[in-house]
N, CA, C and O of each residue as an XYZ file, in Angstrom:
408
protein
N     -31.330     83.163    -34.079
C     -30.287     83.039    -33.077
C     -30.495     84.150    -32.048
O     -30.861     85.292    -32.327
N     -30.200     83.650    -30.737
C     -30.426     84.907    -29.539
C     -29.589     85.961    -29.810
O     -28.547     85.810    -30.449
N     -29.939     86.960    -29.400
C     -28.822     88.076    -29.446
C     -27.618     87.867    -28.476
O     -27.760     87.171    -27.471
N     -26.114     88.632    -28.859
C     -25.427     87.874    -28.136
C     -25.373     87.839    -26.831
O     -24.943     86.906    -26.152
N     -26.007     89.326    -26.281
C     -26.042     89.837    -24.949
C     -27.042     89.450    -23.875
O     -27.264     89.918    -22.759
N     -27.760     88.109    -24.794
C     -28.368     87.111    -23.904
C     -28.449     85.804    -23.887
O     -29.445     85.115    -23.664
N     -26.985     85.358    -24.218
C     -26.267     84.353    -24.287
C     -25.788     84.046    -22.925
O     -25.056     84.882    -22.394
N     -26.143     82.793    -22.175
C     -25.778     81.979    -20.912
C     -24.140     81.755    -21.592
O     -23.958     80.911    -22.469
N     -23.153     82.510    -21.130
C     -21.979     81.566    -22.416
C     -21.330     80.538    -20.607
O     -20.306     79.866    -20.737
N     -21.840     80.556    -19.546
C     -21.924     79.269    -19.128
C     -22.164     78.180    -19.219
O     -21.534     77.319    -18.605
N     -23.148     77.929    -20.018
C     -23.884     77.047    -20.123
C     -23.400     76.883    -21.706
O     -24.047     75.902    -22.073
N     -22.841     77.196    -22.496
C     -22.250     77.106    -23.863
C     -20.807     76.999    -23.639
O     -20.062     76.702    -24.573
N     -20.425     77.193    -22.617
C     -18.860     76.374    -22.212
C     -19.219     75.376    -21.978
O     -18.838     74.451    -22.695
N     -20.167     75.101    -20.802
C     -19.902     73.587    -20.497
C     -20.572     72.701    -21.463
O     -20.096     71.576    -21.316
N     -21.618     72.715    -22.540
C     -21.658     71.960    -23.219
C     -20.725     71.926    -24.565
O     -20.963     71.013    -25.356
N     -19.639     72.889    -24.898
C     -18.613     72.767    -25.614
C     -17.876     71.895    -25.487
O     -17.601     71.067    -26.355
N     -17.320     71.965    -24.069
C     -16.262     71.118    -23.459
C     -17.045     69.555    -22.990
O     -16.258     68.610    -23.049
N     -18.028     69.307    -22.682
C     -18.302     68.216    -22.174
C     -19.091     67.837    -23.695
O     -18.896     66.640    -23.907
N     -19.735     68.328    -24.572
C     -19.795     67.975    -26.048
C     -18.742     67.340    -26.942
O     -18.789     66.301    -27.600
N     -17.587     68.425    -26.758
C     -16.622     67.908    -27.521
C     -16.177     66.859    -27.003
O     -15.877     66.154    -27.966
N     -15.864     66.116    -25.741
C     -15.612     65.102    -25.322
C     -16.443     63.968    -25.218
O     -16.002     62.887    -24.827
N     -17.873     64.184    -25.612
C     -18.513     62.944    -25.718
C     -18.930     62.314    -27.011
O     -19.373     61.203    -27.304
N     -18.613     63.497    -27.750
C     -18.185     63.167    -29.373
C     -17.301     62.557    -29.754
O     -17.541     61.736    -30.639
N     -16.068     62.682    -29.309
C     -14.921     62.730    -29.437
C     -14.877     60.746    -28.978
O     -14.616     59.810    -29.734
N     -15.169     60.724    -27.795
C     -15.054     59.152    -27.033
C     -16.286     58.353    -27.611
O     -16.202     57.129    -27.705
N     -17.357     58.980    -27.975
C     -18.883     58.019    -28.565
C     -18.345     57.743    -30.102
O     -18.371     56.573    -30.486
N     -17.955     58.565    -30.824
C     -17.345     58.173    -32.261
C     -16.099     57.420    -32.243
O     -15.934     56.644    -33.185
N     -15.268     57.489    -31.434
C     -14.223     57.203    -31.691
C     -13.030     57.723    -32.429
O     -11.884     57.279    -32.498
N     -13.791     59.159    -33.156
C     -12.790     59.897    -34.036
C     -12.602     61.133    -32.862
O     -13.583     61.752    -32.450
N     -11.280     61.397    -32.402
C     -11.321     62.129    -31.414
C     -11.096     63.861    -32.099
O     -11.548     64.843    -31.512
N     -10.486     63.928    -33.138
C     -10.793     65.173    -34.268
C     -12.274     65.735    -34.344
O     -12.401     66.958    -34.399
N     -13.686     64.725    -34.353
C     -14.642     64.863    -34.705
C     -15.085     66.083    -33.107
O     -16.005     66.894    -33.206
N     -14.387     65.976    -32.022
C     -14.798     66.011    -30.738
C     -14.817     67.776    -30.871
O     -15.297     68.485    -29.987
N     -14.172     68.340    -32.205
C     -13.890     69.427    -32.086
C     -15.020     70.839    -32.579
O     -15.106     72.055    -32.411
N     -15.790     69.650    -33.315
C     -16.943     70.824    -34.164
C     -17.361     71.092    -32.676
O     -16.784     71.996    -32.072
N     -18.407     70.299    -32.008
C     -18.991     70.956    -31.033
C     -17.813     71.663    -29.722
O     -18.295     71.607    -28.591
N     -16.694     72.151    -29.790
C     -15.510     72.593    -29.191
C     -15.983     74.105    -30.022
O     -16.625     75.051    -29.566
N     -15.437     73.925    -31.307
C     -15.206     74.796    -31.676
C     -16.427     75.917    -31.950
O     -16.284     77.136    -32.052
N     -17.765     75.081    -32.045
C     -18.767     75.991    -32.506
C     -18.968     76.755    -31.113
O     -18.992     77.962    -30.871
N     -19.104     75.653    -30.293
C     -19.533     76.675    -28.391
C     -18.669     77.876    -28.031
O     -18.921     78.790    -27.246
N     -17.514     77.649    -28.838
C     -16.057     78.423    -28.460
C     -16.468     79.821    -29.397
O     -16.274     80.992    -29.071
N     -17.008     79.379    -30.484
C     -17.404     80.721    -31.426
C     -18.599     81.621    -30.675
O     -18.610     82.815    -30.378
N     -19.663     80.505    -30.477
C     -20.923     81.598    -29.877
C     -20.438     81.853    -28.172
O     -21.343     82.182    -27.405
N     -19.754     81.777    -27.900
C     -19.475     82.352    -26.409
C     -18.495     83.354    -26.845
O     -19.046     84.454    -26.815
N     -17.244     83.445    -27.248
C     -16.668     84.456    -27.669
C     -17.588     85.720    -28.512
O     -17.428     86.895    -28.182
N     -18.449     85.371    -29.501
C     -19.143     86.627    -29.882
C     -20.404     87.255    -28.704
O     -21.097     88.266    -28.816
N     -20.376     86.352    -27.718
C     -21.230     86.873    -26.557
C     -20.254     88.326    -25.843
O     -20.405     89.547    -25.846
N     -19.233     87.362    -25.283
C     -17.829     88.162    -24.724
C     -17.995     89.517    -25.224
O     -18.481     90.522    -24.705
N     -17.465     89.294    -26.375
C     -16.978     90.601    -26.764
C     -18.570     91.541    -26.970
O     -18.381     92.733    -26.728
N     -19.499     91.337    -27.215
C     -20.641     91.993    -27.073
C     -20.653     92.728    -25.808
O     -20.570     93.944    -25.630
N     -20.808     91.502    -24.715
C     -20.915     92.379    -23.548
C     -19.615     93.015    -22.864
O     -19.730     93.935    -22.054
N     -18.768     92.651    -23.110
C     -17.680     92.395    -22.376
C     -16.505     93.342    -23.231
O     -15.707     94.141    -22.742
N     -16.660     93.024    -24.441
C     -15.027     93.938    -25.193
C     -13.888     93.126    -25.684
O     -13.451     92.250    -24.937
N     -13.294     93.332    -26.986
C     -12.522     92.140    -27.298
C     -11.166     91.599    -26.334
O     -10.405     90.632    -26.322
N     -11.326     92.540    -25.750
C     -10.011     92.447    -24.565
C     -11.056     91.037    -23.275
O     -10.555     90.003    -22.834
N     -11.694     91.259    -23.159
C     -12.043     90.410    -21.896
C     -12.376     89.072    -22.611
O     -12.199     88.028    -21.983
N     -12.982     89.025    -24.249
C     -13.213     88.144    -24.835
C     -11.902     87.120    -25.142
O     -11.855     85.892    -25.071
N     -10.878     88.077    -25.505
C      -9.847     87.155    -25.472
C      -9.338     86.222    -24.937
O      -8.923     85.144    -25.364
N      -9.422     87.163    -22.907
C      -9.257     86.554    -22.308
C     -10.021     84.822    -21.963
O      -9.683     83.670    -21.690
N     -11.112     85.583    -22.187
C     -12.227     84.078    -21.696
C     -12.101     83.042    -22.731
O     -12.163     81.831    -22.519
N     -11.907     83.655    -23.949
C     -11.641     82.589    -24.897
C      -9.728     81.492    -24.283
O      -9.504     80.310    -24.019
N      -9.003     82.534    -24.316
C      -8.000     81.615    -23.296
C      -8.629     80.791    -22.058
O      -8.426     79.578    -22.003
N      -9.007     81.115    -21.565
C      -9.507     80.014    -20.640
C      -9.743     79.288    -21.111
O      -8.894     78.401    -21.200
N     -11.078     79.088    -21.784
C     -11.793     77.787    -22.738
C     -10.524     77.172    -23.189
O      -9.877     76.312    -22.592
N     -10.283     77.678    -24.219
C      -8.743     76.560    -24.743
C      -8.031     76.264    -23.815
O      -7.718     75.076    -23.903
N      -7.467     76.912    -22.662
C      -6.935     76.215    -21.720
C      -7.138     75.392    -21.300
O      -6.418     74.396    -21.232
N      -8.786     75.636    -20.648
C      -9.895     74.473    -19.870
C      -9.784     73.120    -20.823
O      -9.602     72.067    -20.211
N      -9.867     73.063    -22.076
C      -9.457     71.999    -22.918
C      -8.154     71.265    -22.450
O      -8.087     70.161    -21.910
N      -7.108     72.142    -22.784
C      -6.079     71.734    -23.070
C      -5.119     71.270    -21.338
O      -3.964     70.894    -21.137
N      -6.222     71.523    -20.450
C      -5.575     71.350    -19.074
C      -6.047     69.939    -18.874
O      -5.448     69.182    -18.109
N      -7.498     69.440    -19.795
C      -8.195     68.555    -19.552
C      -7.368     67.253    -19.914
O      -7.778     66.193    -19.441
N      -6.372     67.246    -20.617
C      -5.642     65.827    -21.583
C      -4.835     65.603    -20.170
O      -5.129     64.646    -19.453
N      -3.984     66.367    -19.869
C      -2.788     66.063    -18.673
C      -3.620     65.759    -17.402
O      -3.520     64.599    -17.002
N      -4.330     66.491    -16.777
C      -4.950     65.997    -15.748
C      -5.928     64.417    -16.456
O      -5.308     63.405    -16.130
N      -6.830     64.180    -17.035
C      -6.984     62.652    -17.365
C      -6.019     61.800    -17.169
O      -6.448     60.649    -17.250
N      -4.765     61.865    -16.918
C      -3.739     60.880    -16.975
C      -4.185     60.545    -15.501
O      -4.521     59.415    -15.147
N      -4.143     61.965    -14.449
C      -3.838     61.811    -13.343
C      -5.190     61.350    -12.451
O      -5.086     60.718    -11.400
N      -6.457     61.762    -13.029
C      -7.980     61.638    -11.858
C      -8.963     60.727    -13.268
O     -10.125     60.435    -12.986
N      -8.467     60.363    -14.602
C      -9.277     59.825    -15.369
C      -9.617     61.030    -16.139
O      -9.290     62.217    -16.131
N     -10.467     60.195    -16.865
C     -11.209     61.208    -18.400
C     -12.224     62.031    -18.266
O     -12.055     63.210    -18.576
N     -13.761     61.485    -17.674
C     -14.265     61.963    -16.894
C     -14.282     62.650    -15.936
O     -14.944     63.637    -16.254
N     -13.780     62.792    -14.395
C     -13.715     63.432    -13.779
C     -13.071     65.208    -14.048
O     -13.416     66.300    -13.598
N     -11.955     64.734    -15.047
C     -10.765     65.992    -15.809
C     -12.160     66.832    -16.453
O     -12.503     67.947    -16.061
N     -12.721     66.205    -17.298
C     -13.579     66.827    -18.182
C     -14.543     67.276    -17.306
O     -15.245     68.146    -17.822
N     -14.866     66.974    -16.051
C     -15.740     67.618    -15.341
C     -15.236     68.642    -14.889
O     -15.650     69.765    -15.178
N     -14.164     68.388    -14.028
C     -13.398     69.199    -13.270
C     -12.871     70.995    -14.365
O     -13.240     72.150    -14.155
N     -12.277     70.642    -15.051
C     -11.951     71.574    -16.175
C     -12.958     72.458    -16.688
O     -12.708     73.625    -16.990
N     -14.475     71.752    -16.831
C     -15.529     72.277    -17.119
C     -16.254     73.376    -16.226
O     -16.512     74.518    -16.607
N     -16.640     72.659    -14.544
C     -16.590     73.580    -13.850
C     -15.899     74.701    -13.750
O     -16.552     75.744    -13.780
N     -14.496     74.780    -13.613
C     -14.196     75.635    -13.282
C     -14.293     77.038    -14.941
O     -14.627     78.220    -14.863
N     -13.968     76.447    -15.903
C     -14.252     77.703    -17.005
C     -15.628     78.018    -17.135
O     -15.804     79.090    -17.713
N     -16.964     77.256    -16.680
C     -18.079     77.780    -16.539
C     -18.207     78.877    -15.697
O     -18.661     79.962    -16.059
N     -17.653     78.505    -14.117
C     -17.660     79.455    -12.887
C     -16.867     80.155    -13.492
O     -17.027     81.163    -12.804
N     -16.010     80.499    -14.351
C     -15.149     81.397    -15.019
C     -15.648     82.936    -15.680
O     -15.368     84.130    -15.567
N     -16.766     81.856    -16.595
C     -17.601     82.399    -17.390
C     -18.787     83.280    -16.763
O     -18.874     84.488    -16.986
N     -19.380     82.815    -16.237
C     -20.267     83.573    -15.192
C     -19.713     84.448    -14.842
O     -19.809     85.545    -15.393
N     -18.822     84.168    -13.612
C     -18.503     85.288    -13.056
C     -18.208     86.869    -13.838
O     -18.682     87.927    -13.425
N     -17.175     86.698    -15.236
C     -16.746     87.517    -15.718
C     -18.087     88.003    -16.366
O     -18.663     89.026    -15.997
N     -18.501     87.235    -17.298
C     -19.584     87.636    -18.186
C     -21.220     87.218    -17.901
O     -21.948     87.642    -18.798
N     -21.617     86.802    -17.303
C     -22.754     86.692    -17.048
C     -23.729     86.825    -15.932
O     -24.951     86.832    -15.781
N     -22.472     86.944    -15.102
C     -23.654     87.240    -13.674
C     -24.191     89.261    -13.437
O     -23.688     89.994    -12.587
N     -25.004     89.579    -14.198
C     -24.724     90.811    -14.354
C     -26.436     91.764    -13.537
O     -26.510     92.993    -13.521
């Protein structure tokens, strides 16, 4: 496994979030959508706090669950897809900015 302090955790958000959702809609078990949620959510948080400190990790880890959890209500309003895009972008550009563009 990479060390954590050269972890893209951009690029491990957005395939968390756009993982867990294509798991989630290709199976049909929308519970199942969560391993790949939850595992991206683990190796980006132990990136965080590597580089970053458990205080900023926290934070970014709130985002991610947010970025999830913003994703159900907006689908009502722009669809499933687009939400899951939309939501994704922005906690990636999230992610970067705080932790990876260094």
């Amino acid at each position: 496994m990479k060390k954590a302090s050269q972890v893209s955790t951009a690029t491990v958000v957005a395939a968390g979030l756009i993982g867990g959702w294509l798991t989630a809609r290709e199976s049909g078990i929308r519970p199942l959508g969560t391993i790949p949620l939850a595992a991206s959510g683990a190796l980006a948080a132990r990136s965080w706090n590597e580089k970053k400190g458990p205080a900023v990790a926290t934070g970014l880890l709130a985002t991610y669950v947010g970025a999830f959890g913003l994703s159900h209500p907006l689908a009502k309003k722009i669809g499933a897809w687009p939400a899951v895009l939309t939501v994704t972008a922005g906690a990636a550009a999230i992610a970067y900015a705080v932790s990876d563009s260094q």
